[in-house]
Each structure stands twice: as structure tokens, then as C-alpha cells.
N, C-alpha and C positions, 0 to 999 in steps of 0.2 A: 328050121326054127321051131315047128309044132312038136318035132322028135326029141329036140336037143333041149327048148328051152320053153316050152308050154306055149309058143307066142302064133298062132294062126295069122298068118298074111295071106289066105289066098281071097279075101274078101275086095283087098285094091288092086285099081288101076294097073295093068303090065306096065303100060310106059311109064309110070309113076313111079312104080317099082325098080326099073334098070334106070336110073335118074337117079335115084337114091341109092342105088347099090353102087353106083359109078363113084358118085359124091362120099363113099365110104371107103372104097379101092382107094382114091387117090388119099385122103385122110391119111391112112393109117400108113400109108406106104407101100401097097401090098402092089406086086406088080401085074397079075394076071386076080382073075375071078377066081381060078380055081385057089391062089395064095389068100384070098379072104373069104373063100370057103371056108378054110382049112379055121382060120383063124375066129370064124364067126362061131365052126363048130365047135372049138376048145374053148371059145373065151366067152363066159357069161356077163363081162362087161362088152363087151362091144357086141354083144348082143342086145343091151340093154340100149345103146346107142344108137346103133341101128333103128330097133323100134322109136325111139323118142325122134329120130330124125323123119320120120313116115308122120309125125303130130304137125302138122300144118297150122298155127296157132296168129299168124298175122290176120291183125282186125283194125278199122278205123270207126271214131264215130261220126254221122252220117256217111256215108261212104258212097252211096248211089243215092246223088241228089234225086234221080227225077222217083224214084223208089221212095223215098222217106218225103218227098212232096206228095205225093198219092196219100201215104199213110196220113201225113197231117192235114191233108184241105177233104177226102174223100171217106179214106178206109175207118182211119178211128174216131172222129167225128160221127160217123154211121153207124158206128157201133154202142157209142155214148148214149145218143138218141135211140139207139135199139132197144140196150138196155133199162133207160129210165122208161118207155111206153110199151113193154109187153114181157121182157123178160131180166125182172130186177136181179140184180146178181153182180159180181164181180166180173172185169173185162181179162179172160184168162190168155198170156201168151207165153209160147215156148221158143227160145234162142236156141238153137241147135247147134254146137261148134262155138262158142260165144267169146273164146279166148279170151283178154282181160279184161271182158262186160263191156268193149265201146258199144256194139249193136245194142246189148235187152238195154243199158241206159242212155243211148237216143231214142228209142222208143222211150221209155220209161220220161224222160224229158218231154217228148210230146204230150204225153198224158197229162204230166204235171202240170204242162200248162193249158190245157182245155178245164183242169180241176180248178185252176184260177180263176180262170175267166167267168165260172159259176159258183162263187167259193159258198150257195148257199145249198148246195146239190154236188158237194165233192164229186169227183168222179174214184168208184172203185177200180182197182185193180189189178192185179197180180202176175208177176210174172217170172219163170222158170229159165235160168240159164244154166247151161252143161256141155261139158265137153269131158277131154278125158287128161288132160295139164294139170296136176296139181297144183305146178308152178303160174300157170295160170289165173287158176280158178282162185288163190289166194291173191293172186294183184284185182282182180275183178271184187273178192269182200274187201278189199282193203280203199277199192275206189278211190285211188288218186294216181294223179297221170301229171305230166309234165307236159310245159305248152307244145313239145314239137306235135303229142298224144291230141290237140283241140286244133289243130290247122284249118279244119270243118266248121269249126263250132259258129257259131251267131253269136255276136257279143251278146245278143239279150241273153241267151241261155248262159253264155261266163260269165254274166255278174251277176246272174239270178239263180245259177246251181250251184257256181261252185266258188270257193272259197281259197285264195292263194295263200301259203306261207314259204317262204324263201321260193323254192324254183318249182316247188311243186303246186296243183292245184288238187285241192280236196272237195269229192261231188258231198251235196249239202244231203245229211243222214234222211230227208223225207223221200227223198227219190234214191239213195242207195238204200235203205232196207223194204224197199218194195220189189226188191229185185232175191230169188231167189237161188245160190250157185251153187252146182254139187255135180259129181263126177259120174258120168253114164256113156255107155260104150252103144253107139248109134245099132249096131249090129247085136245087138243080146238078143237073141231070140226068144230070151224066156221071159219079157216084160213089153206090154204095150206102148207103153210110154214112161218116161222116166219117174222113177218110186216119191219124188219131193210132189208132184201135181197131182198124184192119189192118184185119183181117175181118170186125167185125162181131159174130155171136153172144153177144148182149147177155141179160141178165136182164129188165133194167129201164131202160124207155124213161119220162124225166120231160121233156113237150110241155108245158108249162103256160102258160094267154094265151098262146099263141103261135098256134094256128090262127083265131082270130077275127082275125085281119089280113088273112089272106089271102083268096080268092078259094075258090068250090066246086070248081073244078079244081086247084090249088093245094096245097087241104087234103087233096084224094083222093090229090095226089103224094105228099106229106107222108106221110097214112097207111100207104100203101104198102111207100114205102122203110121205116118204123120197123117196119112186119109183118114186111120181108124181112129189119131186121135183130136180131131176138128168133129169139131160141129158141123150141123150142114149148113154148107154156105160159106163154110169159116178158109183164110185165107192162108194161103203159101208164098212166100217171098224166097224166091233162090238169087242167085248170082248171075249176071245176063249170060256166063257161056252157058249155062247150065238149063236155058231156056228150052232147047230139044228136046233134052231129056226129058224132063217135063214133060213135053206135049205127046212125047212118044207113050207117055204112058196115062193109062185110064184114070180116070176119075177126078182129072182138073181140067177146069176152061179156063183161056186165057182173059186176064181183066183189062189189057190194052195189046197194040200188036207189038210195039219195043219195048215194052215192061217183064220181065220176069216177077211178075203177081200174077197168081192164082187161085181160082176159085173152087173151094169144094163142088162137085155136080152134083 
């Protein structure tokens, strides 16, 4: 794939990998590995298949109640109060893998409404979703989802965010354009964090199923950059298999023992 068609896979998961490749043999017809070798090597469309089927793009919004309870009675609450008494500024967060914006606009929902509850002291703040789906990343600006898309949702937040017309529902424009989408490849080695946040100094870093794709080196790049791009103190949110991982690696403590929330050290 790197010879034939510019596309680097050694970065995921093997078994991810012969999972997908299996799932592509049977697709096309091809009856051995070596017959969609053959065929991956000639064919610059089903190369291109291949890669799009390694984009793991399934998202729900709220998706780990006991995760997005932490964030609304604990995590962002503390941050609010941070911010207004020592360090005024915007509440910056980054979605990582964000596929069609359920996660950064459940967050972005809980903010909304802590900014209500104070409507004389808004609450700022921003935040950065990315993945690498075009197709994606345009259902995410276009913010609207179909009820199977709210199965999670709290009726307060469906008549207070969003707005139904025939089957679809539309998120209300104050809370979709505080969300930021653009297309960043978690493994670029040549950027700290993605080019739309400038600089980086993030609150909260939301990784979620996203490092189980990849590779043990990979995932240490991965952690890395999102250490260098939090604040200190500032938090990690992965996906509960992804909890080990985690822990196996330097520079977060854990914020409860079944939570996959983490803390900058």
C-alpha cells in the first residue's frame, strides 16, 4: 500500500488489520489473500476502499452515561468556576475521532447549559472536532441527525437544542457553531495538535475507541501529543477498553477506578 499507493498502514492494530483485510477478500470475491493482493496491487480503487474501511467512524451522543455524568456534575462545572476565579479565558476542548459530532455536541450541550443557568456570566467556550471522514466531518457541520441518531438524548436537551422538521432534527445554531470540524490525521508527526486550535492548551482531550486501532507505538504517539496538548491538570476521556492503555502509559492518573477519565500529572 505505501509502494503502490502513498497510503502507510503500519501505524494500526494487526488484528484490526487481518479483520479488515478478511472483510475485503470476501467483498470482492477474491478467494485467497494472495488473489486480493494481487488485486489491491493493481487496483487503485479498491485500494482506496480498503483504506476508507480501516475509518472506524460509529459515534453516539452521550454514549458513556457514567463518563458524561462526571463531566456534567464534576469535570466542567470545575472548570467554569476555574475559569471565572483565576484564569479568565475560554473552556478549550478537543474531540479526537469525532465522527458526525454526537461526542464534541454532547459536551458542547452540557456547557450550553451551565451558560443558562448563569445567563449573567455566559460561560465561554470552544471547541475542536476532527477526524479524518469527510463524509463525516460534513454530517457533523451540517448538525442534524434523525431520532434513531437521539436514543441517549434527555428530553430537556430535545426541546431545548434542537429543532424537528419532518424526520429529521436540527441542533439549534448556538451550540452548533461553537463546535469547530476539520480534518487531522491523529498520527502526523509534523503538528502538535490539530492546526484549527492554533496552539493547543486544551482543557479536555475526548480519545474515545479511537486508540484500539492502532498499533503500541502508535498509541504512545497518540498519548503523547494529547499530554503536550492539555494544560496541567487538564483531562483525558478514552473509551473504557482503552483504560490499560492508558494507565500503561506515563503522564495520567486515573480520576475514578471504572472511569476511563484522566488526569494530566
Amino acid at each position: 500500500m505505501r509502494r503502490n499507493h502513498g497510503v502507510d498502514l503500519s501505524g494500526h492494530e494487526a488484528s484490526f488489520l487481518e479483520k479488515s483485510l478478511k472483510k475485503r477478500v470476501a467483498a470482492t470475491g477474491c478467494i485467497t489473500f494472495e488473489d486480493y493482493l494481487q488485486r489491491l496491487t493493481d487496483d487503485g480503487g479498491e485500494a482506496a476502499e480498503f483504506s476508507g474501511s480501516l475509518r472506524v467512524t460509529y459515534s453516539e451522543f452521550f454514549r458513556d452515561t457514567l463518563v458524561f455524568a462526571m463531566l456534567e456534575q464534576v469535570i466542567l462545572p470545575d472548570l467554569v468556576a476555574e475559569k471565572a476565579r483565576k484564569n479568565p479565558g475560554e473552556i478549550r476542548i478537543w474531540s479526537a475521532g469525532c465522527a458526525a459530532g454526537q461526542e464534541a455536541f454532547s459536551v458542547a450541550i452540557l456547557l450550553d447549559e451551565l451558560s443558562q443557568m448563569q445567563p449573567d456570566k455566559p460561560v465561554a467556550y470552544r471547541i475542536f472536532g476532527t477526524d479524518l471522514s469527510e463524509l463525516e466531518l460534513a454530517r457533523a457541520r451540517a448538525g442534524v441527525y434523525s431520532h434513531a441518531d437521539l436514543k441517549n438524548m434527555r428530553l430537556r436537551h430535545l426541546t431545548g437544542c434542537f429543532s424537528r422538521k419532518g424526520e429529521n432534527y436540527f441542533l439549534a445554531p448556538r451550540i452548533r457553531d461553537r463546535v469547530d470540524f476539520s480534518s487531522y490525521d491523529l498520527l502526523d508527526g509534523s503538528t502538535a495538535c490539530p492546526p484549527a486550535s492554533i496552539y493547543g492548551n486544551l482543557d479536555i482531550v475526548l480519545c474515545c475507541n479511537v486508540l484500539l486501532y492502532y498499533s503500541p507505538e502508535a498509541r504512545q504517539m497518540i498519548l503523547n501529543k494529547v499530554a503536550d496538548c492539555l494544560e496541567p491538570g487538564g483531562y483525558l476521556v478514552t473509551g473504557e477498553t482503552e483504560r490499560q492503555i492508558v494507565r500503561q502509559s506515563n503522564g495520567f492518573c486515573d480520576m475514578a477506578p471504572d472511569l476511563a477519565v484522566f488526569r494530566k500529572g
